[in-house]
C-alpha positions as CSV (number, residue, x, y, z in Angstrom):
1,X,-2.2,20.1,-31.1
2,X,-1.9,16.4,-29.2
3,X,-4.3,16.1,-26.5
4,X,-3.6,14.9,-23.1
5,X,-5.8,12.4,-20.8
6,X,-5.9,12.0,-17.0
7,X,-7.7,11.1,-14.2
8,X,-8.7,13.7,-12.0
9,X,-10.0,13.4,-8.2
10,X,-13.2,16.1,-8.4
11,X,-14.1,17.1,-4.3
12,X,-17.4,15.4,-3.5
13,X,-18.4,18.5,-1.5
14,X,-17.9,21.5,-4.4
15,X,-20.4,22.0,-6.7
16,X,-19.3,20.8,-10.1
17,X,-19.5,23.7,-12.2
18,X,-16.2,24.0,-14.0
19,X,-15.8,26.4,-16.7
20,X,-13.6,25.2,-19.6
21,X,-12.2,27.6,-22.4
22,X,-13.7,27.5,-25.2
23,X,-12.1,24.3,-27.6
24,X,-9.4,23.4,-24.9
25,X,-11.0,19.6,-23.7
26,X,-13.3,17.8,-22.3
27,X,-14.5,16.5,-19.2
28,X,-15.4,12.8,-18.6
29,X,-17.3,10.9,-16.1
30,X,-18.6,11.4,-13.2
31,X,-18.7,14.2,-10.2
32,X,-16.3,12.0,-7.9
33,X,-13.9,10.6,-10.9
34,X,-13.3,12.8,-14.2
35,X,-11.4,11.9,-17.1
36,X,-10.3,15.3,-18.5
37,X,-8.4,15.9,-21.8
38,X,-7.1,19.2,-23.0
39,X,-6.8,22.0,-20.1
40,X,-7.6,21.4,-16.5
41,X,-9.8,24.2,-15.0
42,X,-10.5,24.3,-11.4
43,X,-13.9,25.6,-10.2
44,X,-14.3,29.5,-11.1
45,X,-13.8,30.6,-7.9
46,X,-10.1,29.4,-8.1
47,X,-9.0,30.9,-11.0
48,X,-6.1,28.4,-11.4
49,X,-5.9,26.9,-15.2
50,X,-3.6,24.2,-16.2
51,X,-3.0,24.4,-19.9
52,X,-2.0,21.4,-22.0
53,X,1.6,20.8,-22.1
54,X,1.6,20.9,-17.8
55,X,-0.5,18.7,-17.9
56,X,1.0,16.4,-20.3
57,X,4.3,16.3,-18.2
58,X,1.8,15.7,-14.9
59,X,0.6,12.4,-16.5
60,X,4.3,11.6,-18.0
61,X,5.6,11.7,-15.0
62,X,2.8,9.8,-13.2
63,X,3.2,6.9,-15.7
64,X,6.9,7.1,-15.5
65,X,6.8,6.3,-11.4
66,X,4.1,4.0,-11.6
67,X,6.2,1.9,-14.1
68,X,9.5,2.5,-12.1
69,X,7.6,0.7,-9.1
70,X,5.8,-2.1,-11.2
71,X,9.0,-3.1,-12.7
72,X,10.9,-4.0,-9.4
73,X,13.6,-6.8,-9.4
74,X,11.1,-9.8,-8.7
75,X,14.6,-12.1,-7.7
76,X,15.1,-9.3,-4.6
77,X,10.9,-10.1,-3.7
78,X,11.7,-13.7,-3.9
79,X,15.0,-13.3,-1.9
80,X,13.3,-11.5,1.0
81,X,10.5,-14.2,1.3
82,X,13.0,-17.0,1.2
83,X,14.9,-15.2,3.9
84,X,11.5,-14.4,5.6
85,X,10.8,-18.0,5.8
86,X,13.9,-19.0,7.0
87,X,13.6,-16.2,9.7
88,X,10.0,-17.5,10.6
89,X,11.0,-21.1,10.8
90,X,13.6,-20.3,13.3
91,X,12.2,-17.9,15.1
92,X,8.5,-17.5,15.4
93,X,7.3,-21.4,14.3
94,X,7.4,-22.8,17.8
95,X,4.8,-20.5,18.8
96,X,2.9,-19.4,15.7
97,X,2.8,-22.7,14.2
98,X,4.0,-24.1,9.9
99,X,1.0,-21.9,8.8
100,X,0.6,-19.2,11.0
101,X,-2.3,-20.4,13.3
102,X,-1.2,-19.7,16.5
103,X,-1.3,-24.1,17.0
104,X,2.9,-24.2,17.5
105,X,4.1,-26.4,20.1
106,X,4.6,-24.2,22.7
107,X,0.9,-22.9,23.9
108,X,0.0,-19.6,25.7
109,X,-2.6,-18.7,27.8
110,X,-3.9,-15.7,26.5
111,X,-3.6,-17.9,23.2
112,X,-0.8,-16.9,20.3
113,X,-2.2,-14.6,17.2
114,X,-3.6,-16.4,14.5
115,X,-1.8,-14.4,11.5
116,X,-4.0,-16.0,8.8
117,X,-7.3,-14.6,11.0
118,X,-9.6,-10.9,9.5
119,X,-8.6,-9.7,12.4
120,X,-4.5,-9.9,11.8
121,X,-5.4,-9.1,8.2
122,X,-7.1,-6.1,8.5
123,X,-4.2,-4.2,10.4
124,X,-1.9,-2.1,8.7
125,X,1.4,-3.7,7.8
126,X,2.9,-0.8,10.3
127,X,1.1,-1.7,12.6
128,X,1.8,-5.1,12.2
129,X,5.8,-4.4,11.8
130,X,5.6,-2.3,15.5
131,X,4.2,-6.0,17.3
132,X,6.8,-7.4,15.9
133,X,9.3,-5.0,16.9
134,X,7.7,-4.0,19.9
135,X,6.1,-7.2,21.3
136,X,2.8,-7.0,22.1
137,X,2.0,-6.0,25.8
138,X,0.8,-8.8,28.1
139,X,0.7,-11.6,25.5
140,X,3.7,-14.1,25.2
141,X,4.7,-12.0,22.0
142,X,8.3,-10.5,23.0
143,X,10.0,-7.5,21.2
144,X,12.1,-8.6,18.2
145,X,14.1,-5.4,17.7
146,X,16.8,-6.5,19.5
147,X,17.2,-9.8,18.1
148,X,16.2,-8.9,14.0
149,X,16.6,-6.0,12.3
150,X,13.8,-3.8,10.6
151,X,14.6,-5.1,7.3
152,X,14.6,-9.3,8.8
153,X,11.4,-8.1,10.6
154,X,9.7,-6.8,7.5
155,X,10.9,-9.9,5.4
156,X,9.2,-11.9,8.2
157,X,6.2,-9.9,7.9
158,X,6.5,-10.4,3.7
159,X,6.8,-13.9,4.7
160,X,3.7,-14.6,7.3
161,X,1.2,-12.4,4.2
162,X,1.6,-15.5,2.0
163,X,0.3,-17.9,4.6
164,X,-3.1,-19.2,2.9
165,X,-6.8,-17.6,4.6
């Protein structure tokens, strides 16, 4: 009988006694990250058992989206940053500058965002996507939404993350 490997999130807070039927697996690693082959068991308490083939088809299926997402057209990536730099040339250089440090020609007091700062960085991209969208409230930074549409705006976005640190 094949066996089947996965990785398996164990809760940092139970205690880690799981009880595996006798000759159905193994468990691997550590409390927080367990490779388990054979049968998943839950903690005792739980009762709930996994046998083999289920979890074959769980880590099937998990390999079949993760290579579904990896193999993504990479002509459509490179058409949305060409069309994001096109869109932040026209749009957003005056202010923001060729490289995204808020040095444009047109100056602001408060100052423009510099988008290659830790502090840009660090922010979601949706949170990121809503300033553009939204504009940012009393900063030179106007709504987009009526101007570019979500996908433009997130092609912009796509755009401004290649800008070097």
């Amino acid at each position: 009988m094949p066996m089947a490997a996965c990785w398996l999130p164990i809760e940092r807070s139970r205690r880690c006694s799981i009880r595996w039927p006798r000759g159905f697996g193994n468990v691997f690693g550590t409390r927080r990250n367990a490779v388990v082959s054979g049968v998943l068991a839950r903690p005792k308490e739980k009762g709930n058992v996994v046998k083999g083939p289920g979890l074959s088809v769980l880590c099937v299926l998990t390999t079949a989206c993760w290579l579904v997402a990896s193999t993504s057209d990479p002509a459509a990536g490179e058409r949305n940053l060409a069309r994001g730099k096109k869109l932040y040339e026209n749009y957003c250089f005056a202010c923001h500058g060729s490289q995204g440090k808020g040095d444009g020609v047109v100056q602001f007091d408060p100052p423009v965002a510099d988008l290659t700062s830790s502090d840009v960085l660090v922010k979601p991209d949706s949170r990121l996507l809503k300033s553009i969208h939204d504009g940012r409230p009393n900063t030179a930074m106007d709504a987009w939404k009526s101007k570019l549409s979500d996908e433009a705006i997130r092609d912009v976005l796509a755009y401004v993350l290649t800008f070097p640190r």
